[in-house]
C-alpha positions as YAML, in Angstrom:
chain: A
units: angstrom
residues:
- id: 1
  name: UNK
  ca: [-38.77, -14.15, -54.81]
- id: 2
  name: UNK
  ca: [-39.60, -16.88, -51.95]
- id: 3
  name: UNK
  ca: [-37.87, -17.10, -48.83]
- id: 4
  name: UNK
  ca: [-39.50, -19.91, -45.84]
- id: 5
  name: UNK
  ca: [-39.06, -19.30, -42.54]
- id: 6
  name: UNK
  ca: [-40.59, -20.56, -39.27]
- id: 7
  name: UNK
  ca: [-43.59, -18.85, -37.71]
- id: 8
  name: UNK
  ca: [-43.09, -17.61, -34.08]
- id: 9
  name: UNK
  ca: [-46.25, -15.22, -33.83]
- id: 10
  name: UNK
  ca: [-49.07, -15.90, -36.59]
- id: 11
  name: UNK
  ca: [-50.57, -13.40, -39.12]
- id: 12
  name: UNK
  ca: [-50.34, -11.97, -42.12]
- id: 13
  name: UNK
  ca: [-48.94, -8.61, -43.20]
- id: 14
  name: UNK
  ca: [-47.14, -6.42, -46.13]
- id: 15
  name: UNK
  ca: [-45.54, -3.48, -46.58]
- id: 16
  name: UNK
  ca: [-42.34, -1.58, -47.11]
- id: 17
  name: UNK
  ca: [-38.93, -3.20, -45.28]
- id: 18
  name: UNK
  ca: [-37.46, -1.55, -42.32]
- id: 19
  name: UNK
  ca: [-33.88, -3.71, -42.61]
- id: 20
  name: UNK
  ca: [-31.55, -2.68, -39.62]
- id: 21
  name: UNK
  ca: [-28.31, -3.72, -39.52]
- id: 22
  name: UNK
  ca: [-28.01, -4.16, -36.08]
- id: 23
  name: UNK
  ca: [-30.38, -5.75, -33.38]
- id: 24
  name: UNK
  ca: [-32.51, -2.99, -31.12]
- id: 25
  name: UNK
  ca: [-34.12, -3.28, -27.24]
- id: 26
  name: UNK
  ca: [-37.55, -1.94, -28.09]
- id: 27
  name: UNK
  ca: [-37.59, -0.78, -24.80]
- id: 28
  name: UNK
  ca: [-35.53, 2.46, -24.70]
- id: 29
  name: UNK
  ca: [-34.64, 1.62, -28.11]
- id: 30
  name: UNK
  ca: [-37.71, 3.28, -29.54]
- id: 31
  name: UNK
  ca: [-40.08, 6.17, -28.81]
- id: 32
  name: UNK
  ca: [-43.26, 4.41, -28.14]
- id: 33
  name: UNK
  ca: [-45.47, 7.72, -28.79]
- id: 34
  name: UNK
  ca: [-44.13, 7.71, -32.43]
- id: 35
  name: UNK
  ca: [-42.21, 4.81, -33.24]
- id: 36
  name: UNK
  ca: [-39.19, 6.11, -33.59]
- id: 37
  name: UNK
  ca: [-35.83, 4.78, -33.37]
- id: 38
  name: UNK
  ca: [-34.25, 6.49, -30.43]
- id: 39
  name: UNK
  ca: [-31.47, 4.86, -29.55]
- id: 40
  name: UNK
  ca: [-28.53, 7.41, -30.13]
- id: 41
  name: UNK
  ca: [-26.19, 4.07, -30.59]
- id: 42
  name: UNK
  ca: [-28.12, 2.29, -33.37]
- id: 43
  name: UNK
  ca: [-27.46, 2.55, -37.00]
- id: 44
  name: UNK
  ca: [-30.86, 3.34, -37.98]
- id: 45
  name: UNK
  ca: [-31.73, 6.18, -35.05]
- id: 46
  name: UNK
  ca: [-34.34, 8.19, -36.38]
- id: 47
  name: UNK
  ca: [-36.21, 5.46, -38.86]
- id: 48
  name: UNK
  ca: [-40.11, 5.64, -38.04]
- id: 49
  name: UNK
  ca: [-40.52, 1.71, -37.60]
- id: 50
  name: UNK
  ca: [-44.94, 2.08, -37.72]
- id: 51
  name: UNK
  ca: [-46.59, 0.95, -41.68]
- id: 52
  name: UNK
  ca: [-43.10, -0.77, -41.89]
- id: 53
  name: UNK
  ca: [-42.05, -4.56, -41.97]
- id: 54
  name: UNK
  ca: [-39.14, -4.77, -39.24]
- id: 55
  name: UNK
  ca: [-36.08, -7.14, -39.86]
- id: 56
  name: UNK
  ca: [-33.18, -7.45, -37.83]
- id: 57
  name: UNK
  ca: [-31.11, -10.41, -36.54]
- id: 58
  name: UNK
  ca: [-31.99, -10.46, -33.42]
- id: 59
  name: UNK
  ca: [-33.79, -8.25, -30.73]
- id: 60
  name: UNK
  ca: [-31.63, -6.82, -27.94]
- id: 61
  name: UNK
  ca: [-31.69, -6.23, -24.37]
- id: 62
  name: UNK
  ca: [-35.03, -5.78, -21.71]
- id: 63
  name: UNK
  ca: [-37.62, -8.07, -21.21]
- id: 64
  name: UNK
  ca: [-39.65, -5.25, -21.06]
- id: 65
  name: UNK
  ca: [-39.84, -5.17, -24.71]
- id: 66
  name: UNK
  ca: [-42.73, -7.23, -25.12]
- id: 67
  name: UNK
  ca: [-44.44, -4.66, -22.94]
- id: 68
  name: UNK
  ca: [-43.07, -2.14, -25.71]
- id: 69
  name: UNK
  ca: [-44.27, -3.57, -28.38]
- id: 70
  name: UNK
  ca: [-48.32, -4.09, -26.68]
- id: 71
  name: UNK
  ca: [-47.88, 0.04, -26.10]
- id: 72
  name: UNK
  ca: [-47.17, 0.31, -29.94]
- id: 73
  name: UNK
  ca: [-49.21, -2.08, -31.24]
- id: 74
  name: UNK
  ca: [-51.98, -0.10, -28.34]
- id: 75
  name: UNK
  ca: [-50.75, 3.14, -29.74]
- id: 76
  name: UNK
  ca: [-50.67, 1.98, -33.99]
- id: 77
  name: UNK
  ca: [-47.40, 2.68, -33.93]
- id: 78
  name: UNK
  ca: [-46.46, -1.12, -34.07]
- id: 79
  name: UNK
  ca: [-44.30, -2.66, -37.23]
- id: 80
  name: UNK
  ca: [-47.05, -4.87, -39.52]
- id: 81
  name: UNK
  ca: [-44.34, -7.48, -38.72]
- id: 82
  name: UNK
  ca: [-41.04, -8.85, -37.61]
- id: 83
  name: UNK
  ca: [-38.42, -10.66, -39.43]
- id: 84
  name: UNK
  ca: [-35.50, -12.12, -36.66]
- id: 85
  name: UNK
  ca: [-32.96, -14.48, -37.68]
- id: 86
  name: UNK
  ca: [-32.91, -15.73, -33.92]
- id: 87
  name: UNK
  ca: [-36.33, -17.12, -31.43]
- id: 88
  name: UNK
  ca: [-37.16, -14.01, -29.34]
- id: 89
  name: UNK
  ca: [-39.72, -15.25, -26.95]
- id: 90
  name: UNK
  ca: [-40.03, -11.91, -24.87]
- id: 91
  name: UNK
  ca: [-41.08, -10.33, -28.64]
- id: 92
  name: UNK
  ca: [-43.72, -13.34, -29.35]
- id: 93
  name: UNK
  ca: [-45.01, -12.65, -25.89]
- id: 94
  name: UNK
  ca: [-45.67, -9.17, -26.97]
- id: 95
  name: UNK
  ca: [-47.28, -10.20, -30.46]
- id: 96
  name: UNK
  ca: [-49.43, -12.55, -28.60]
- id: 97
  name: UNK
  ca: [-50.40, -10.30, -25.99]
- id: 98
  name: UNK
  ca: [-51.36, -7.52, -28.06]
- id: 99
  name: UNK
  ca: [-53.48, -9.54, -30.11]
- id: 100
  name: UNK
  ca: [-55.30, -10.91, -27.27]
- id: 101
  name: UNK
  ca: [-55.82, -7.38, -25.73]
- id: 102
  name: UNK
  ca: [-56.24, -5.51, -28.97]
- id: 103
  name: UNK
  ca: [-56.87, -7.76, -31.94]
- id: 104
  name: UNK
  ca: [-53.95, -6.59, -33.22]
- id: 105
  name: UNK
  ca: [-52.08, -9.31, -35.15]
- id: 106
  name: UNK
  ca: [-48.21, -8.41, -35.27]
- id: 107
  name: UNK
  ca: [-46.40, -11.77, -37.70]
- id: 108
  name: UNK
  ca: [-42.99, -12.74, -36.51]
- id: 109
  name: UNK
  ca: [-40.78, -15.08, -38.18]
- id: 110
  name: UNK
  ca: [-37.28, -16.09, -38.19]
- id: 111
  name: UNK
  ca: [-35.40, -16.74, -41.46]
- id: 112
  name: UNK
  ca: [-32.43, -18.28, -41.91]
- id: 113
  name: UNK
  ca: [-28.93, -16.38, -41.60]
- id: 114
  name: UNK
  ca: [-28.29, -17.60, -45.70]
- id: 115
  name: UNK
  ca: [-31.61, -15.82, -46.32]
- id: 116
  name: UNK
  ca: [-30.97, -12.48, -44.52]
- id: 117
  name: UNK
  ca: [-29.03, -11.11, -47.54]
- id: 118
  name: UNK
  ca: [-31.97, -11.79, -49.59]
- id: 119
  name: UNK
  ca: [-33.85, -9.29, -47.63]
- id: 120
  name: UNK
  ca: [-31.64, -6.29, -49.68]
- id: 121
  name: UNK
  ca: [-33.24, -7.67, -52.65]
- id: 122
  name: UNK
  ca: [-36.52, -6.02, -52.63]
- id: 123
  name: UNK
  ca: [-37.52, -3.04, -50.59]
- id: 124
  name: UNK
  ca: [-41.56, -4.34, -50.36]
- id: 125
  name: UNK
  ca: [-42.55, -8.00, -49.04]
- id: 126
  name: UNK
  ca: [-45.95, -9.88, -47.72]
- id: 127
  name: UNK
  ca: [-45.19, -12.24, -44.62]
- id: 128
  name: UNK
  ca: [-47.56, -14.56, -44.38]
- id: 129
  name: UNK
  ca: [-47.57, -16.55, -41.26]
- id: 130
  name: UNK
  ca: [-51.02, -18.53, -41.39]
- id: 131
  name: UNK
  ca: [-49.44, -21.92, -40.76]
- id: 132
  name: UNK
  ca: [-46.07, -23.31, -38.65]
- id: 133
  name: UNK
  ca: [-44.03, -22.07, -41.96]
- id: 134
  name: UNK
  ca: [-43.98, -18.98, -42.77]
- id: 135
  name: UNK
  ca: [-43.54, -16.95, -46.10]
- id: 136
  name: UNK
  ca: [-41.91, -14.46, -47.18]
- id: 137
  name: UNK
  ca: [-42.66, -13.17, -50.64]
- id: 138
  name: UNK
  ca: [-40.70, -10.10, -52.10]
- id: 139
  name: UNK
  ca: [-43.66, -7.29, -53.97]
- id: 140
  name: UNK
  ca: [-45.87, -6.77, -50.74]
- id: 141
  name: UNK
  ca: [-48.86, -3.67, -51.04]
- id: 142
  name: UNK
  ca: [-48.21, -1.42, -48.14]
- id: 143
  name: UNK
  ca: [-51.46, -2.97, -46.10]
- id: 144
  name: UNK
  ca: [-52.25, -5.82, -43.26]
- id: 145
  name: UNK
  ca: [-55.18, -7.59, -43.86]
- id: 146
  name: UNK
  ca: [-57.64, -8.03, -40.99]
- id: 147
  name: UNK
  ca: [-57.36, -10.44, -38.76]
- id: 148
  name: UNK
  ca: [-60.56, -11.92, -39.75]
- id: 149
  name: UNK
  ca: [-58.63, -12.87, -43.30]
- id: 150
  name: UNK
  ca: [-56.86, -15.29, -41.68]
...
């Protein structure tokens, strides 16, 4: 299964599908010394978001979150990518970032809303985000490839 999308943050990554239902504020949202969904509120509290592709609509709350998401990506605790259905710039910011500080190549793309139920469809998918459209391809291996790949 195919599904195109648009490239915010470039690279390439597979792995298993962390689908939440709902968006999340990285900041406060998730234990950045584990990667753990800590927001009492959320739907998914207690999913372990590292080794994991992470789709949700949209992101919520702090601009801080791109600072978040440098401390996981600092700590390997990041997602191997992000699926939104909405632009986050404050999340590219913290993709681009932490591959500038730390090589560390974190894809994010948005679908379209028609798509998102496609997601359910297959628990494993490869993003690859090489060019201004991205892929989505359902069957990913649970690895990133380095940076270098691309």
């Amino acid at each position: 299964m195919l599904i195109e999308g648009r490239t915010l943050a470039p690279g390439w990554a597979s792995g298993p599908l962390l689908l939440l239902d709902t968006p999340l504020s990285l900041w406060g949202g998730i234990d950045l010394a584990d990667g753990r969904i800590v927001d009492r509120t959320h739907p998914q509290a207690g999913a372990c978001i590292p080794g994991h592709i992470l789709a949700m609509p949209a992101s919520r709350g702090s601009s801080s979150s791109s600072s978040a998401l440098v401390e996981l990506a600092r700590a390997g605790r990041a997602p191997t990518a992000i699926i939104l259905t909405a632009q986050d710039p404050i999340l590219v910011v913290g993709a681009l970032v932490a591959d500038d500080l730390y090589g560390i190549r974190i894809p994010i793309v948005t679908i379209g809303t028609a798509d998102w139920p496609r997601l359910h469809e297959a628990g494993a998918w490869t993003v690859d985000a090489s060019t201004a459209s991205a892929s989505l391809r359902s069957g990913g291996a649970s690895r990133s490839l380095p940076d270098d790949a691309l």
